[in-house]
C-alpha positions in Angstrom: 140.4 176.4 106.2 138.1 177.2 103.5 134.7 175.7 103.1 132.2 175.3 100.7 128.6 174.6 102.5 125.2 173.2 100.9 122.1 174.4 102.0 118.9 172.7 101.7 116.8 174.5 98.2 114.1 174.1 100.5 114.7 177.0 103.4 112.0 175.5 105.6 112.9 171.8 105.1 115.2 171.8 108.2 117.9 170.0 106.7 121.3 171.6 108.7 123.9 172.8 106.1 126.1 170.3 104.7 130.0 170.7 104.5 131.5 168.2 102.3 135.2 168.8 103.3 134.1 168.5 107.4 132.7 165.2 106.1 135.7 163.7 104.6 137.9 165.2 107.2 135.7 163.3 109.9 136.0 166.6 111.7 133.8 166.4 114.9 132.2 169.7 115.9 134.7 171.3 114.4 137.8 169.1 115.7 139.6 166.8 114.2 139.5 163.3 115.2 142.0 163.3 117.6 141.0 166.1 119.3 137.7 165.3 119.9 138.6 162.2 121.3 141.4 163.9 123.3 138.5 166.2 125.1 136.2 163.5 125.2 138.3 161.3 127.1 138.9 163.6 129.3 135.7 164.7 130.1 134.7 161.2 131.1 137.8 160.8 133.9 137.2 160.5 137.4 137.2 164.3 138.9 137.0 166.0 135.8 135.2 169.5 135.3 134.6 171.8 131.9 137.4 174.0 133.3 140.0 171.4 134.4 139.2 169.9 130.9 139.5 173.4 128.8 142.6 174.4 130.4 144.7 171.0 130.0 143.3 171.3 126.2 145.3 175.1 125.7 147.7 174.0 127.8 148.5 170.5 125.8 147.3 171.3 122.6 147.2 175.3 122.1 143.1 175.2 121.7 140.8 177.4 123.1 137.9 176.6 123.5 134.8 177.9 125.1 132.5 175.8 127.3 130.0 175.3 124.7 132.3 174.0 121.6 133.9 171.3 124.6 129.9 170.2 125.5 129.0 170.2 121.9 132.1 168.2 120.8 131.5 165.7 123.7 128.0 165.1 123.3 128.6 164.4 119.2 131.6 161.8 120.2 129.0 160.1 123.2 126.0 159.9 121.1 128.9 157.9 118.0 130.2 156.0 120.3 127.4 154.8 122.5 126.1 153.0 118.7 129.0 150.7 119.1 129.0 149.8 123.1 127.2 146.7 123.2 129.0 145.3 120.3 132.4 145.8 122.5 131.3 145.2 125.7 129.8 141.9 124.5 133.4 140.6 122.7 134.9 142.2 125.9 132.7 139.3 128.0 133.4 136.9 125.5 137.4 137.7 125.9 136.7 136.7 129.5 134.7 134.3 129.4 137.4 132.5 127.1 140.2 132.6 129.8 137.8 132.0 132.8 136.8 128.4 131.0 140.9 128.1 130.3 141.6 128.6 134.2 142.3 126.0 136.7 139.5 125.3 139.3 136.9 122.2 140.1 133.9 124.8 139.5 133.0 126.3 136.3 133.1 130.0 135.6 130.7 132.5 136.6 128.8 134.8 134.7 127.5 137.7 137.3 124.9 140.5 136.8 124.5 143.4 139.2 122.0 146.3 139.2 121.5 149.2 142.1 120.7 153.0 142.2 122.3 155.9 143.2 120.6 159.4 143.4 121.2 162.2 141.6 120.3 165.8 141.5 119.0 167.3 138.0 119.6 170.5 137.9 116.5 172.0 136.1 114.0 170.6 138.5 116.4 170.8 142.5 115.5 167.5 142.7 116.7 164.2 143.7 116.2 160.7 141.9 117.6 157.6 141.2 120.0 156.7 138.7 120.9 153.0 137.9 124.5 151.5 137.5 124.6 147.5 136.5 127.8 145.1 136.3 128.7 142.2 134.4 131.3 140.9 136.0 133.1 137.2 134.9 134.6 135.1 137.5 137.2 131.8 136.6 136.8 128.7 138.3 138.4 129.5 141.8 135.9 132.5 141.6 138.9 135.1 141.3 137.4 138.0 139.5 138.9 138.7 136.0 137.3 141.9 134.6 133.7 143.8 134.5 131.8 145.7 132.2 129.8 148.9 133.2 126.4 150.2 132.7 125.1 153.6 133.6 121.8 155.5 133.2 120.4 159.3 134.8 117.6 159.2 136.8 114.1 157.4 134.5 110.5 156.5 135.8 110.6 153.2 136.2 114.3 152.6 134.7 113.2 150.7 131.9 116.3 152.1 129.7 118.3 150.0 132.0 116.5 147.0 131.9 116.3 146.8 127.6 120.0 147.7 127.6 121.2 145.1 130.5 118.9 142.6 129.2 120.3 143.2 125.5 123.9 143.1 126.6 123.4 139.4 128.5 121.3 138.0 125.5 123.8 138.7 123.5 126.6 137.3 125.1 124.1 134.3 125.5 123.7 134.3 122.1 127.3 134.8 120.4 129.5 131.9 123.9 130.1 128.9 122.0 131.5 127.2 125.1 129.6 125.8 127.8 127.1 127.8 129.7 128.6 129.3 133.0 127.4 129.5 136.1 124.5 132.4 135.8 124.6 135.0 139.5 122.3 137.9 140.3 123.9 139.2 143.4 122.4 142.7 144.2 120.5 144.0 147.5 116.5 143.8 147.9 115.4 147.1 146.4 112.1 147.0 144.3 113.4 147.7 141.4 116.3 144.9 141.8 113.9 142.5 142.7 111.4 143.3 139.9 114.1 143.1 137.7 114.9 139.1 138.5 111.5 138.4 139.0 110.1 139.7 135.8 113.0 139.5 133.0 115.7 136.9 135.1 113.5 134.2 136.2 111.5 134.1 133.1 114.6 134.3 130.5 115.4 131.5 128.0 118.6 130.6 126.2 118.2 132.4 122.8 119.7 129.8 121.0 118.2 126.4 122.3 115.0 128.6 124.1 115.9 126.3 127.1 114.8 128.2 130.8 118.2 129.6 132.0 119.0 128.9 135.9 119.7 132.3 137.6 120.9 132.0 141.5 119.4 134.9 142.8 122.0 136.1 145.7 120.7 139.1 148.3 124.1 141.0 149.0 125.4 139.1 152.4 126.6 142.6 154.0 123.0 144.1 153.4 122.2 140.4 155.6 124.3 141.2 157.6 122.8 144.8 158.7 119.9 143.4 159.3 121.6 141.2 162.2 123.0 144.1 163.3 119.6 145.7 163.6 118.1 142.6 165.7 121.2 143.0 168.2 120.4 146.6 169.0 116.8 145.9 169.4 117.1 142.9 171.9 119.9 144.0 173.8 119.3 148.0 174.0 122.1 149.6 175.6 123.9 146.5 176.4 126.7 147.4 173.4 129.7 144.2 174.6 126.4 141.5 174.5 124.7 143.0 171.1 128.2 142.9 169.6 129.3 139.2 170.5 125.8 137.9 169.5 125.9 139.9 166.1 129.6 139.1 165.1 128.4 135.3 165.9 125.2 135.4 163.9 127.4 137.0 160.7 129.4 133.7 161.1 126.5 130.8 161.7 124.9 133.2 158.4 127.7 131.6 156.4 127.2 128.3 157.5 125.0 125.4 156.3 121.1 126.4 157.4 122.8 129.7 158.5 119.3 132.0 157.9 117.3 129.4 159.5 119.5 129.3 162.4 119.8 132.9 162.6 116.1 133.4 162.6 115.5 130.8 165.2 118.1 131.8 167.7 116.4 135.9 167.0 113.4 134.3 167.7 114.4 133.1 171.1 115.7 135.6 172.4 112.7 137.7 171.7 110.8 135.7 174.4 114.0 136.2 177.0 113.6 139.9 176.5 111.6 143.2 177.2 111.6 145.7 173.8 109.8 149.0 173.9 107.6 149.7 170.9 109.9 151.1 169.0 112.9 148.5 169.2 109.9 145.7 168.6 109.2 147.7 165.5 112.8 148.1 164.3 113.2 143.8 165.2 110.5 143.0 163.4 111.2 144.6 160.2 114.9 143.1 160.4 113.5 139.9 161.1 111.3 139.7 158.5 113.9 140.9 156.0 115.8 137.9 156.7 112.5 135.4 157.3 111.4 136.2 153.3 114.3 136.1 151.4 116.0 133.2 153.5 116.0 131.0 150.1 118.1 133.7 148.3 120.8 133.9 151.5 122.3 130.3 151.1 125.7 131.4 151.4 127.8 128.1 152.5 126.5 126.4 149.0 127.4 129.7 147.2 130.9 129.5 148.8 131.1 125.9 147.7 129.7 126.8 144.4 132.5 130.0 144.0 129.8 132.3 143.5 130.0 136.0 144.9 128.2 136.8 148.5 128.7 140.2 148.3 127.5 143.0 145.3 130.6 145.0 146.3 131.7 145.1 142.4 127.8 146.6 141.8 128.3 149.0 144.9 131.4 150.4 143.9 130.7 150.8 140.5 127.8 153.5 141.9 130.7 155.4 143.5 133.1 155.1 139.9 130.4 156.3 137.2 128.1 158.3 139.3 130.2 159.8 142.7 133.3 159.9 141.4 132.5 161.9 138.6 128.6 163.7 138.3 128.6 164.6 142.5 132.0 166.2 143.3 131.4 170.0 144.7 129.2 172.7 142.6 128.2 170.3 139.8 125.2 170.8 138.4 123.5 168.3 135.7 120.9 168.2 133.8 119.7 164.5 132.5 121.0 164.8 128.3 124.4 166.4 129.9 125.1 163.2 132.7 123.8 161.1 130.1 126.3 161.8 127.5 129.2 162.0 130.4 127.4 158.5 131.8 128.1 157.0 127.9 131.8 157.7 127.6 132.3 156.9 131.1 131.4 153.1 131.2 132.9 152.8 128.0 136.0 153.9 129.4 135.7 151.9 132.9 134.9 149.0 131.0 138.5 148.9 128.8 137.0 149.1 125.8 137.6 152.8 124.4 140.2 152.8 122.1 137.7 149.9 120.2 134.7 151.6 120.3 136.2 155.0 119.4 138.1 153.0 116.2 134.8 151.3 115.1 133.2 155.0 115.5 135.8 156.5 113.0 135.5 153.6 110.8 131.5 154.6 110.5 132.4 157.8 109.8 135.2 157.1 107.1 132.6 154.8 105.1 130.3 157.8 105.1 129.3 159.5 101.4 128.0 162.4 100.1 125.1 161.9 97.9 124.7 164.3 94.6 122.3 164.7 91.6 124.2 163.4 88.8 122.9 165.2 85.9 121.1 163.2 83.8 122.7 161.5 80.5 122.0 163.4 77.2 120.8 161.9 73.8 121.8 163.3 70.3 118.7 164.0 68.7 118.4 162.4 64.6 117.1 164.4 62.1 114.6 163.3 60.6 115.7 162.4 57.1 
């Protein structure tokens, strides 16, 4: 194909050089549509890798490419189609939310945001931190799940990416339901920066339409609860495995009933003065017990049973193992934070059913695009004087 490009006049203006015919062609790094969102696709699929990806590419489509032209092509389609996310996701919750309120049930839908952490190993620095995956998961009135959309961020101090872009994606929602306000749920497990993020943007959140206080049930993950029972069995009853078993599998139960934490606590608490614990297992009972003993108001289970509200942050929990495990850990991958970033983009786009949207409204940008040009300017007979 032959090519014409523009250069900048000025050489140190660092304006890239310009290639009109690319432009209308909506080529992408040298690819046309199609095939940039063929490879792009691809990269983000569970167990993919550069050379899995390259050689399905010459064997599918007759291109060969080199490691470089597939990253470069990749990051240009994430960084296009991460501009239209929200705006799908959002109708995506809306779509949801339309045939939860049209299901049969006595409770009305649920609206349910999850947040946890993963860690991940940046390449550059042989490190390990924590990356953050979030959930926003819809639920119809007999609290059957009906679909979830994804978030997914590398490794930040202090993850406040996450936070402005989950925040963002539930105001809007807020903002665009017409219908009436579901049931709000934060069901994720007691890490700091789960906590922090209920007790700082959650709790203190107001409709942004009538700027009324929103009611979010915080809801501690019941199997994280339920560990912690675990815990207690092991320290009171030591070696005795049949007796720490039978009390724990009992406790899991009366957790689930009406005053379940309270009753939990108190029968712990007993037992305690029935029994002789070495340091250690009095250390590892008290920090169980006192897990339980503080968050006891967010563990009211029977009422969110009643209430069809999740228990569990399972959908949160696996959605670490789809973005992140499935797909950035597998063996001999190394990442650096831009590279899992732009893989972390087209990935929750993808696990969220929203692709073939986004990617349209991203070649619908790029067909409205124009090519600005001097036009000379208009030129004026001169009279003679007379």
């Amino acid at each position: 194909m032959w090519r014409y490009g523009y250069r900048d006049w000025q050489r140190e203006g660092g304006e890239t050089t310009l290639f009109p015919l690319e432009v209308q062609l909506g080529l992408v790094a040298g690819a046309t549509p199609a095939l940039a969102e063929v490879a792009a696709r691809e990269m983000a699929e569970a167990g993919a890798t550069q050379a899995r990806v390259l050689e399905r590419l010459k064997r599918h489509h007759g291109v060969a490419w080199g490691p470089e032209r597939l990253r470069q092509a990749t990051c240009e389609v994430s960084e296009g189609m991460e501009q239209f996310r929200q705006e799908q996701q959002t109708l995506r919750i809306l779509e949801l939310l339309e045939r939860a309120g049209n299901s049969r049930g006595n409770r009305p839908p649920v609206l349910s945001v999850g947040r946890d952490g993963i860690t991940l190993c940046e390449y550059r620095n042989r490190c390990w931190e924590v990356a953050t995956a979030a959930t926003v998961t819809v639920y119809d009135r007999r609290g059957r799940r009906l679909g979830t959309v994804y978030l997914g961020f590398a490794p930040q101090l202090g993850q406040q990416t996450m936070t402005d872009q989950l925040t963002a994606l539930i105001r809007d929602v807020l903002q665009r339901w017409e219908g009436p306000l579901p049931q709000l749920a934060y069901v994720t497990d007691a890490g700091d920066h789960e906590t922090a993020y209920y007790r700082k943007v959650l709790r203190r959140m107001r409709h942004p339409r009538t700027s009324k206080r929103l009611k979010w049930r915080r809801i501690v993950d019941y199997y994280h609860a339920s560990q912690r029972i675990w815990d207690m069995a092991e320290a009171l009853f030591g070696r005795n495995q049949a007796a720490a078993r039978g009390w724990a599998r009992r406790m899991c139960r009366v957790l689930k009933q009406p005053h379940g934490p309270s009753r939990v606590l108190h029968s712990a608490a007993a037992l305690q003065g029935r029994v002789t614990m070495t340091k250690s297992r009095q250390e590892e009972f008290r920090k169980a017990y006192n897990y339980l003993r503080s968050r006891t108001k967010f563990m009211q289970y029977a009422d969110y049973r009643e209430r069809h509200l999740p228990l569990g942050s399972g959908v949160t929990e696996a959605a670490c193992k789809t973005i992140f495990t499935q797909r950035l850990k597998l063996s001999g991958m190394r990442w650096t934070k831009p590279g899992a970033q732009s893989i972390l983009n087209l990935r929750v786009v993808l696990l969220s059913g929203v692709w073939d949207q986004v990617y349209r409204q991203f070649l619908q940008s790029q067909d409205r695009s124009q090519i600005t040009t001097y036009e000379p300017k208009p030129t004026t007979k001169s009279k003679t004087a007379a």
